[in-house]
FIVO-997255 format. One record per atom (N, C-alpha, C): residue number from 0; residue in one letter; atom name; x, y, z. Coordinates in Angstrom, 2 decimals, decimal comma. Example, Ala and Ser with C-alpha at 12.3 -4.5 7.8 and 13.67 -1.06 7.14 Angstrom:
<pt i="0" aa="A" at="N" x="13,19" y="-5,69" z="7,80"/>
<pt i="0" aa="A" at="CA" x="12,30" y="-4,50" z="7,80"/>
<pt i="0" aa="A" at="C" x="13,20" y="-3,30" z="7,80"/>
<pt i="1" aa="S" at="N" x="12,85" y="-2,25" z="7,08"/>
<pt i="1" aa="S" at="CA" x="13,67" y="-1,06" z="7,14"/>
<pt i="1" aa="S" at="C" x="12,90" y="0,03" z="7,87"/>
REM end
This chain:
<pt i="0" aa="X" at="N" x="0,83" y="-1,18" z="0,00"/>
<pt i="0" aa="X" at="CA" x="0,00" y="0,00" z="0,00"/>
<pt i="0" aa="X" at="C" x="0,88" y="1,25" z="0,00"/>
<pt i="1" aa="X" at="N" x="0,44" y="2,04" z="-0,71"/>
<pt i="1" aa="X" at="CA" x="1,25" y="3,36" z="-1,08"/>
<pt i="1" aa="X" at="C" x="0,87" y="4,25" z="0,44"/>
<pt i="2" aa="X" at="N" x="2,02" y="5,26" z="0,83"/>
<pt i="2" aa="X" at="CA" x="1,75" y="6,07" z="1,98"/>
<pt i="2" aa="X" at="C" x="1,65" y="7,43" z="1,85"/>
<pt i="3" aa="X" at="N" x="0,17" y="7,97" z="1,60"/>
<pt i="3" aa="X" at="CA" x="0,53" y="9,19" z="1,33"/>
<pt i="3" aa="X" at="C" x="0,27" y="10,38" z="2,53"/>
<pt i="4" aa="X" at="N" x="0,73" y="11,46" z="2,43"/>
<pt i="4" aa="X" at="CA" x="0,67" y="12,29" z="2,94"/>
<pt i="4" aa="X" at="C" x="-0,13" y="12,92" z="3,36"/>
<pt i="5" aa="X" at="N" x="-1,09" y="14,46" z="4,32"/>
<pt i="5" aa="X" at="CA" x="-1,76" y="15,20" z="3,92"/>
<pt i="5" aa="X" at="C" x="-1,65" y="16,38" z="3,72"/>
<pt i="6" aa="X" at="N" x="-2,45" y="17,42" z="3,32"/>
<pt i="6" aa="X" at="CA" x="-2,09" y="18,47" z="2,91"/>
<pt i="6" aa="X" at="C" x="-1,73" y="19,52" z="3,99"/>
<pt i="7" aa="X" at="N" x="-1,64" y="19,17" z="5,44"/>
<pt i="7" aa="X" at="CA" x="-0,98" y="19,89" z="6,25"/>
<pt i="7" aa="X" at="C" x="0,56" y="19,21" z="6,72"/>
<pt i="8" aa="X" at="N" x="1,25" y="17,83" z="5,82"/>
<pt i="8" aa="X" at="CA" x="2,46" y="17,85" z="5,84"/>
<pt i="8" aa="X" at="C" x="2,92" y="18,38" z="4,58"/>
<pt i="9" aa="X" at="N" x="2,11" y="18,09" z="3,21"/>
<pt i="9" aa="X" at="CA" x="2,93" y="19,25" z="2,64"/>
<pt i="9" aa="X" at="C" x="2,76" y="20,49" z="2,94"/>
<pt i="10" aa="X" at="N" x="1,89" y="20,87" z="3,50"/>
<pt i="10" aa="X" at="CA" x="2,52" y="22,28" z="3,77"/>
<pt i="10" aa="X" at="C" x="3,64" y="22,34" z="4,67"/>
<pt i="11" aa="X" at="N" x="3,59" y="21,66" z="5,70"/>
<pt i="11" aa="X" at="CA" x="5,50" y="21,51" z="6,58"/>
<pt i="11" aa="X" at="C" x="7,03" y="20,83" z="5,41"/>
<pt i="12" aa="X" at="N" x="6,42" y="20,51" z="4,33"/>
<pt i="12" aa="X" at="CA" x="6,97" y="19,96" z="3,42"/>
<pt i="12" aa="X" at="C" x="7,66" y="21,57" z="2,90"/>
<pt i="13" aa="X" at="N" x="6,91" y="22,14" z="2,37"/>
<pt i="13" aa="X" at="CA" x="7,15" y="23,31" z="1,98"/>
<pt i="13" aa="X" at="C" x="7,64" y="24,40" z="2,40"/>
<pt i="14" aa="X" at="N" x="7,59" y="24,16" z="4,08"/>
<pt i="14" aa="X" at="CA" x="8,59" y="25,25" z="4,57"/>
<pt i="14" aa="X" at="C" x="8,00" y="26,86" z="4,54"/>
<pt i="15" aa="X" at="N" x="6,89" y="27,23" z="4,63"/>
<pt i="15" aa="X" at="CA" x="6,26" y="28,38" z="4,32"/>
<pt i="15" aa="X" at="C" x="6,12" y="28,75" z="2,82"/>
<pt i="16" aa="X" at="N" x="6,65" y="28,69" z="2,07"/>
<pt i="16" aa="X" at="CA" x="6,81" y="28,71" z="0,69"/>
<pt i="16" aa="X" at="C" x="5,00" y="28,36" z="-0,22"/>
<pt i="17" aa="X" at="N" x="4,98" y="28,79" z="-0,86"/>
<pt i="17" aa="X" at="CA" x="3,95" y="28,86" z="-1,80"/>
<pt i="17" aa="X" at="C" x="4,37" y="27,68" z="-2,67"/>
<pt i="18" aa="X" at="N" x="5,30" y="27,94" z="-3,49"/>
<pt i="18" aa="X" at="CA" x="5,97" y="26,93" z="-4,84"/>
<pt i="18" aa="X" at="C" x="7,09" y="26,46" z="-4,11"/>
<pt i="19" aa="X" at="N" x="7,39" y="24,99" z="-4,93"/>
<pt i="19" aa="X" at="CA" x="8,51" y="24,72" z="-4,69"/>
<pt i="19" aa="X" at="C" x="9,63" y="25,29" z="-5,89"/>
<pt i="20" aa="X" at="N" x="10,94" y="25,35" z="-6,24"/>
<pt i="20" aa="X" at="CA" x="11,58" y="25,96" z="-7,00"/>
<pt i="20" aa="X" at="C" x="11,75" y="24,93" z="-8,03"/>
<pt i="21" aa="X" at="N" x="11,99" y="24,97" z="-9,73"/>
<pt i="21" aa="X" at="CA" x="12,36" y="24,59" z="-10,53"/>
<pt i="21" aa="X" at="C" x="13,31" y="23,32" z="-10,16"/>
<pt i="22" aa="X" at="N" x="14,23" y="23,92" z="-9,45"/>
<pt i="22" aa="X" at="CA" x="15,47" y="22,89" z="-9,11"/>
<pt i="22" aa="X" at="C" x="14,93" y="21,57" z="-8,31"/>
<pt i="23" aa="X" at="N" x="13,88" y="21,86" z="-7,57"/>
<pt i="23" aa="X" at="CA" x="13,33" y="21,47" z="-6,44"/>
<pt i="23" aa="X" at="C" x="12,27" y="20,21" z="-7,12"/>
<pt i="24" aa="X" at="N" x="12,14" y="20,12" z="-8,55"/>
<pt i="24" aa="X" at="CA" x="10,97" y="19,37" z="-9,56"/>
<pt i="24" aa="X" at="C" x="11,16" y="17,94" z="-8,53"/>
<pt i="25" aa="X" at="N" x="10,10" y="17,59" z="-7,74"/>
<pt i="25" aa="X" at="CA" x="9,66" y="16,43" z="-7,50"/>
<pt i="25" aa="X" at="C" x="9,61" y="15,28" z="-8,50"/>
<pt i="26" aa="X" at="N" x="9,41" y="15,52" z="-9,45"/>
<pt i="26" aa="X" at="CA" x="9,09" y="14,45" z="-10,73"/>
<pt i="26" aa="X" at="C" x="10,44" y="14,09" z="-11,59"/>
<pt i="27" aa="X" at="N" x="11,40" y="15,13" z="-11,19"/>
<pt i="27" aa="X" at="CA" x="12,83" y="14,87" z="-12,20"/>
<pt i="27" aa="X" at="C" x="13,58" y="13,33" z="-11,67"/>
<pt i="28" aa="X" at="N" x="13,30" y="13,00" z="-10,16"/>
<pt i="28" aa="X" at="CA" x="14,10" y="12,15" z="-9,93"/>
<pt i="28" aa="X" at="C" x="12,96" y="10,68" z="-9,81"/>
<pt i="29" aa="X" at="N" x="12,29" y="10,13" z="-10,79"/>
<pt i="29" aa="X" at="CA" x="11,47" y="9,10" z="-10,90"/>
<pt i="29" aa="X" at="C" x="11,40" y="7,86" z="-10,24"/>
<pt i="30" aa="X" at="N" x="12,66" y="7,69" z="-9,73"/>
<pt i="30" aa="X" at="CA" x="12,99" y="6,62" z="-8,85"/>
<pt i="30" aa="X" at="C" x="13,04" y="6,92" z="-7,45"/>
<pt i="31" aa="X" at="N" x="13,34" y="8,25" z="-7,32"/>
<pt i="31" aa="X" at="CA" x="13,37" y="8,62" z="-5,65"/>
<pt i="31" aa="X" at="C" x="11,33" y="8,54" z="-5,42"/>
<pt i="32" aa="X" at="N" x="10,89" y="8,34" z="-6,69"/>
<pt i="32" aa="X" at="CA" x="8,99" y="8,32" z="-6,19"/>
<pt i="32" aa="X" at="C" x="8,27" y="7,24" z="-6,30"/>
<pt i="33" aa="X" at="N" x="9,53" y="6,21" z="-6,90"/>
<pt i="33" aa="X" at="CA" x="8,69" y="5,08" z="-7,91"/>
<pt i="33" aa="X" at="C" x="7,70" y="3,80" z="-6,82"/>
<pt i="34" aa="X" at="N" x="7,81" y="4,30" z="-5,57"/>
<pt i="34" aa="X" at="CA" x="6,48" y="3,60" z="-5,22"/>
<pt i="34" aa="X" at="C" x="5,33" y="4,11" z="-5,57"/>
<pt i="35" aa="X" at="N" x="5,14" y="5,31" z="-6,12"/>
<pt i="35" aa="X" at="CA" x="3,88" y="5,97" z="-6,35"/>
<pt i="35" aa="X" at="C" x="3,89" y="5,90" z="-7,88"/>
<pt i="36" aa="X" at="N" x="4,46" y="5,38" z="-8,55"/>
<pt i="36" aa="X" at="CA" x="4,24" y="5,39" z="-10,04"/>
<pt i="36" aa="X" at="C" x="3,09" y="4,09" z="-10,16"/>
<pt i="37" aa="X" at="N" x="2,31" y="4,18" z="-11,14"/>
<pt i="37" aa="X" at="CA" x="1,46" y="3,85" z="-11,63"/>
<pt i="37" aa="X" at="C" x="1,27" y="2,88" z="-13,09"/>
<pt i="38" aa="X" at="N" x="2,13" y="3,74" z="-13,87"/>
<pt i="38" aa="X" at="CA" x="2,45" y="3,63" z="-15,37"/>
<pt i="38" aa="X" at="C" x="3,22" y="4,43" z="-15,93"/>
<pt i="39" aa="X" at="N" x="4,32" y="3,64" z="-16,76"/>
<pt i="39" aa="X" at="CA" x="5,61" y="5,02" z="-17,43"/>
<pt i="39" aa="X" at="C" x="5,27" y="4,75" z="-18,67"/>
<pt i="40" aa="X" at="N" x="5,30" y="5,72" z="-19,14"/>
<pt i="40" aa="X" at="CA" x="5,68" y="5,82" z="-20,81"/>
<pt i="40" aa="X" at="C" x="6,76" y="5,97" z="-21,57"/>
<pt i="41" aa="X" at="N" x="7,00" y="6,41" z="-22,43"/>
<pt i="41" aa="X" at="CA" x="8,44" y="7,19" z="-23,02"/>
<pt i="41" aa="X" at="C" x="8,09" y="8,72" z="-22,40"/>
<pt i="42" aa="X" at="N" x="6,69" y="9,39" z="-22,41"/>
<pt i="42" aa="X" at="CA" x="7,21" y="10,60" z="-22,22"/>
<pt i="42" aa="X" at="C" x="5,99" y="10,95" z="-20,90"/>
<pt i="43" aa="X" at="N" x="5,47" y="10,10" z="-20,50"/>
<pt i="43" aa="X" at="CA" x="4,77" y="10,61" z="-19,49"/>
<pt i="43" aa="X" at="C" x="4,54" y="9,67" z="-18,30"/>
<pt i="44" aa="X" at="N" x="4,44" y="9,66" z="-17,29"/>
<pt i="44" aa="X" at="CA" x="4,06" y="8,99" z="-15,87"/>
<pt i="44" aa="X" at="C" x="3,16" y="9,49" z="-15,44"/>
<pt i="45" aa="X" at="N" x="2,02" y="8,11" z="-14,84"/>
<pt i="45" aa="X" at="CA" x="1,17" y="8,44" z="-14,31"/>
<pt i="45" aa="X" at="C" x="1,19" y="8,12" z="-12,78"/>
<pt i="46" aa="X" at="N" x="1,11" y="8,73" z="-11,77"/>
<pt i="46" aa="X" at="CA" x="1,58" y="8,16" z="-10,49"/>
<pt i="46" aa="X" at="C" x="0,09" y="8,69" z="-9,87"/>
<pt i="47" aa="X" at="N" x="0,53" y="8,39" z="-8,23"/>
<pt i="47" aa="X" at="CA" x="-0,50" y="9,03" z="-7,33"/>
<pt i="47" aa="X" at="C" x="-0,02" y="9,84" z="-6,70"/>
<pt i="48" aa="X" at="N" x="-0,74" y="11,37" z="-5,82"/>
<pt i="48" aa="X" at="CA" x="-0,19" y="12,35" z="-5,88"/>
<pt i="48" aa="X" at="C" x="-0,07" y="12,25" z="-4,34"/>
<pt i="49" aa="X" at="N" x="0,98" y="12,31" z="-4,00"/>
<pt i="49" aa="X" at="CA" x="1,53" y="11,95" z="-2,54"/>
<pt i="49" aa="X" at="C" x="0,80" y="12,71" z="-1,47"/>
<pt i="50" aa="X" at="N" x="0,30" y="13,99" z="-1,67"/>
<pt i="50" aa="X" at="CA" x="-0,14" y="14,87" z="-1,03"/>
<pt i="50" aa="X" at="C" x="-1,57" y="14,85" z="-1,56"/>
<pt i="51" aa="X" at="N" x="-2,65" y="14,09" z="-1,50"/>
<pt i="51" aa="X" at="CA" x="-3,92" y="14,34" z="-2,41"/>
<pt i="51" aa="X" at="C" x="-5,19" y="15,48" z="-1,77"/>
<pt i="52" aa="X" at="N" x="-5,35" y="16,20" z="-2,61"/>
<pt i="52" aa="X" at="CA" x="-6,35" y="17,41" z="-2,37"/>
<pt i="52" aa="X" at="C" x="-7,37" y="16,61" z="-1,85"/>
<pt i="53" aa="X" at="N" x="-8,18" y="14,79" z="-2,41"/>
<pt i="53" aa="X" at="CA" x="-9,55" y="14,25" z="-2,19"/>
<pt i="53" aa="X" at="C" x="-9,06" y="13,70" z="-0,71"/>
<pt i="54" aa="X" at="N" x="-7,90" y="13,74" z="-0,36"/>
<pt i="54" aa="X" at="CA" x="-7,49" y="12,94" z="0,85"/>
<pt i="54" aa="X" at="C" x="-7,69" y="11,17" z="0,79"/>
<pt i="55" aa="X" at="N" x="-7,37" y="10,62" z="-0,36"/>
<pt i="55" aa="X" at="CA" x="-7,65" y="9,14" z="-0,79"/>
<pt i="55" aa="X" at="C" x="-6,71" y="8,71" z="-1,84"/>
<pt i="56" aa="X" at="N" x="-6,58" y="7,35" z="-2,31"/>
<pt i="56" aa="X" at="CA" x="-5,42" y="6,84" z="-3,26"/>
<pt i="56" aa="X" at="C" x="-6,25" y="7,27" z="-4,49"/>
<pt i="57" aa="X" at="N" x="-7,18" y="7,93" z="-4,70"/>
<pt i="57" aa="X" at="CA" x="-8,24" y="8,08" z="-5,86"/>
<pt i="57" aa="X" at="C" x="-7,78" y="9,68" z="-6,64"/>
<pt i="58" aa="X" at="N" x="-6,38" y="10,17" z="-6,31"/>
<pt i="58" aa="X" at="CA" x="-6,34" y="11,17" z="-7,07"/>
<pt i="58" aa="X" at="C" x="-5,10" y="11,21" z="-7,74"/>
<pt i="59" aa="X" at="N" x="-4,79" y="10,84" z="-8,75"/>
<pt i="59" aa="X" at="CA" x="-3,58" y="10,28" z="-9,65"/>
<pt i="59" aa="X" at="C" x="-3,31" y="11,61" z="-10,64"/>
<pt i="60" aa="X" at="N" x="-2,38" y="11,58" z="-10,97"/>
<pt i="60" aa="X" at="CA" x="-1,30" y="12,78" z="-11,63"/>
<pt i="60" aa="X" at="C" x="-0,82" y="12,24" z="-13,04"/>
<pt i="61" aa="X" at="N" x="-1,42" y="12,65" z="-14,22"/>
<pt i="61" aa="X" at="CA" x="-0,32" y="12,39" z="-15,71"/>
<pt i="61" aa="X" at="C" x="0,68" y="13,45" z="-15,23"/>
<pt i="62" aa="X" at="N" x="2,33" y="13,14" z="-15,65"/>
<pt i="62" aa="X" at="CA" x="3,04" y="14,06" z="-15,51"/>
<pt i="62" aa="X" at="C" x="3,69" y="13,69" z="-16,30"/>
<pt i="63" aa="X" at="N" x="4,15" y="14,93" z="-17,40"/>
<pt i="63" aa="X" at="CA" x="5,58" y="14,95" z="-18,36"/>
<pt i="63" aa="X" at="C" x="6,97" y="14,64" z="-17,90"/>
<pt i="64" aa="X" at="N" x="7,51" y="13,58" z="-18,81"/>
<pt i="64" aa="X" at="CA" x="9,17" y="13,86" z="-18,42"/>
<pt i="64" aa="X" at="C" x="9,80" y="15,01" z="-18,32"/>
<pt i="65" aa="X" at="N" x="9,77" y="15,68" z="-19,30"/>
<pt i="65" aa="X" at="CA" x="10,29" y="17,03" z="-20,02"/>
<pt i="65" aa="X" at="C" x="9,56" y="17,93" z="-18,98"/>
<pt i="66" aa="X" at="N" x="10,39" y="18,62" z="-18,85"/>
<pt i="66" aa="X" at="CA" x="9,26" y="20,32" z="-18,52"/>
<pt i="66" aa="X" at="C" x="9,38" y="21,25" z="-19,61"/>
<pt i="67" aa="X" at="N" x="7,89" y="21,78" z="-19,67"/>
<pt i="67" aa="X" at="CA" x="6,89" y="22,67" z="-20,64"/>
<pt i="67" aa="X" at="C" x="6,42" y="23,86" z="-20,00"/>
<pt i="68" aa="X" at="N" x="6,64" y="24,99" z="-20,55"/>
<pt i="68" aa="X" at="CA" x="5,78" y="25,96" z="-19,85"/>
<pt i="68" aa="X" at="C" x="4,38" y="26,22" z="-20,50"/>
<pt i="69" aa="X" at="N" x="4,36" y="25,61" z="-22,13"/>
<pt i="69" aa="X" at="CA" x="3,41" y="25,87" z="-22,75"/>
<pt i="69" aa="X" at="C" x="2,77" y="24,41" z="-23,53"/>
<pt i="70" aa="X" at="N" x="2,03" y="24,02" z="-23,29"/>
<pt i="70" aa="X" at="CA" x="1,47" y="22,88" z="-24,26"/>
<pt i="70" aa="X" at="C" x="1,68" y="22,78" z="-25,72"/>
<pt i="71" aa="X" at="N" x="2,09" y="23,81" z="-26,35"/>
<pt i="71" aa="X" at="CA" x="2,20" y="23,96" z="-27,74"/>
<pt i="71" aa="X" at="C" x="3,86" y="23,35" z="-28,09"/>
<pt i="72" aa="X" at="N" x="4,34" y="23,38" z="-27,08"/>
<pt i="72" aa="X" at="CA" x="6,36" y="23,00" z="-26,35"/>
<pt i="72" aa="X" at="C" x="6,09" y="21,30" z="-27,05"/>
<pt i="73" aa="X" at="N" x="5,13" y="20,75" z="-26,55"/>
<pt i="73" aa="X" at="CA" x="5,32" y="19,56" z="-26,80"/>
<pt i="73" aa="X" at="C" x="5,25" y="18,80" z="-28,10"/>
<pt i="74" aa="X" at="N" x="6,14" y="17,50" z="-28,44"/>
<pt i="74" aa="X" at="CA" x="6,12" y="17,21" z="-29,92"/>
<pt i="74" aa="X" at="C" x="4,82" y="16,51" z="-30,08"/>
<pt i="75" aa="X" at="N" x="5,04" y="16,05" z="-31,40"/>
<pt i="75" aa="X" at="CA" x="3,55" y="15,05" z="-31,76"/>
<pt i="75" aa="X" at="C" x="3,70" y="14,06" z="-31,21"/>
<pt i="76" aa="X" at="N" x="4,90" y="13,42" z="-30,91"/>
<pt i="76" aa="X" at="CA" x="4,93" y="12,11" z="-30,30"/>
<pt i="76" aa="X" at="C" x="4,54" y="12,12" z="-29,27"/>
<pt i="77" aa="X" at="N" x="4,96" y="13,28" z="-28,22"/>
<pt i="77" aa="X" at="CA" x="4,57" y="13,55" z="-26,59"/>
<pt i="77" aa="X" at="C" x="3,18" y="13,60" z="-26,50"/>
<pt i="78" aa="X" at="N" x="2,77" y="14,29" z="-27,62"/>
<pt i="78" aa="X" at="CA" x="1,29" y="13,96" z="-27,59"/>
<pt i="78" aa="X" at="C" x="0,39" y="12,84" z="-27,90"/>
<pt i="79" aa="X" at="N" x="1,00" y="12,53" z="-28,67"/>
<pt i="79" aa="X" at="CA" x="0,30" y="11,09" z="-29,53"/>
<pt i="79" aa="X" at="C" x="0,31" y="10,05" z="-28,06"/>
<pt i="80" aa="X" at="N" x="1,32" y="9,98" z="-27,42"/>
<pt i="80" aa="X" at="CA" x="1,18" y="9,37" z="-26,35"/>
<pt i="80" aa="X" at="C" x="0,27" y="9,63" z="-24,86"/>
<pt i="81" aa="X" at="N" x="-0,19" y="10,62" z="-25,08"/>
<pt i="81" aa="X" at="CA" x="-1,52" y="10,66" z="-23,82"/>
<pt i="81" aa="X" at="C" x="-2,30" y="10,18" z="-24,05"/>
<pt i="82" aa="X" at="N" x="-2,83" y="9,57" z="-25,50"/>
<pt i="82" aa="X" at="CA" x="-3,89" y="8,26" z="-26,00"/>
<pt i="82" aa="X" at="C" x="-3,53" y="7,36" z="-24,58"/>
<pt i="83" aa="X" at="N" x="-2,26" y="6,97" z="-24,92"/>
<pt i="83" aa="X" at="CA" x="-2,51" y="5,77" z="-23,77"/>
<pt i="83" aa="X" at="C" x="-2,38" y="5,89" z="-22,67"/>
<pt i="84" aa="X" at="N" x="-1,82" y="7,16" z="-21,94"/>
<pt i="84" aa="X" at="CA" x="-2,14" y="8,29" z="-20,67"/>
<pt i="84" aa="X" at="C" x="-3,61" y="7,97" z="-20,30"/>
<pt i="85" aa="X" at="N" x="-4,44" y="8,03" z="-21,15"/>
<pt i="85" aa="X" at="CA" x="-5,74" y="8,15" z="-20,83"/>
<pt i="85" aa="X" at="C" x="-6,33" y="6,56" z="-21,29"/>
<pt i="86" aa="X" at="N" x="-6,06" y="5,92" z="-21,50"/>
<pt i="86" aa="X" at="CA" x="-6,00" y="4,32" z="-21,67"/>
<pt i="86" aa="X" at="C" x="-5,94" y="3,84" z="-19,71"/>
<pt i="87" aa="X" at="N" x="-5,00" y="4,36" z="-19,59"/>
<pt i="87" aa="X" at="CA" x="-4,43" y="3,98" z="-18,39"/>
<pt i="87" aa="X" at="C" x="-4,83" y="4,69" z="-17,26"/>
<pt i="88" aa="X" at="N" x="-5,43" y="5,85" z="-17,36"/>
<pt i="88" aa="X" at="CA" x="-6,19" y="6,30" z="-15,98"/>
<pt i="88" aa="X" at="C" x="-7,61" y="5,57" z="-16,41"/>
<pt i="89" aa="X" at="N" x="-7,79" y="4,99" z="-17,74"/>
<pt i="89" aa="X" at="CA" x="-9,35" y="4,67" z="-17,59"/>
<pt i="89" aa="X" at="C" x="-9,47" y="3,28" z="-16,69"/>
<pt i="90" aa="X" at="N" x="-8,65" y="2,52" z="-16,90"/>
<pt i="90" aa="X" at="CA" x="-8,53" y="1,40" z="-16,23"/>
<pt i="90" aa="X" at="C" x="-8,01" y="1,38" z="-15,05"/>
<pt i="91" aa="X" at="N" x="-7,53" y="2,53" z="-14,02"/>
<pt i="91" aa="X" at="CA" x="-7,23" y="3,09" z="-13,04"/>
<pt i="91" aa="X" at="C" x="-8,91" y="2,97" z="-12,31"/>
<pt i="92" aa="X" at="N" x="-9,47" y="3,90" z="-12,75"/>
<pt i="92" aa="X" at="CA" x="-10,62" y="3,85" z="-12,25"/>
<pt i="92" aa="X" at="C" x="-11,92" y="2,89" z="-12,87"/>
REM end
């Protein structure tokens, strides 16, 4: 069973802070999270979100390898692949 958090340890997680910093990307190091992964792709992971807003294992995260500031950033392939992004949260739930 996955152990997640709630939203008053991430906020002690966070240290007063609003954002965490760029450098700081939770998702860059995939293996420091990979009990919470779900499904990898070539360009996307679907995990569960350690800290969940519903407070339950019922709120799961697509997340890019790459960082994007704009959706338009991403190739056709990155895209072509949330077909099965969404393959895979359907059978999630």
């Amino acid at each position: 069973m996955i152990q997640l958090g709630t939203r008053k340890e991430y906020g002690e997680f966070l240290n007063g802070r609003e954002i965490l910093e760029a450098h700081e990307c939770p998702f860059c190091d995939i293996e420091a999270v990979k009990e919470m992964v779900i499904w990898e792709g070539a360009y996307w992971v679907v995990l569960y979100n350690k800290y969940p807003y519903t407070g339950n294992d019922q709120h799961i995260m697509a997340v890019p390898r790459a960082h994007k500031e704009f959706f338009t950033e991403f190739s056709s392939e990155e895209v072509a692949e949330l077909g099965q992004v969404h393959a895979e949260v359907k059978k999630f739930f």
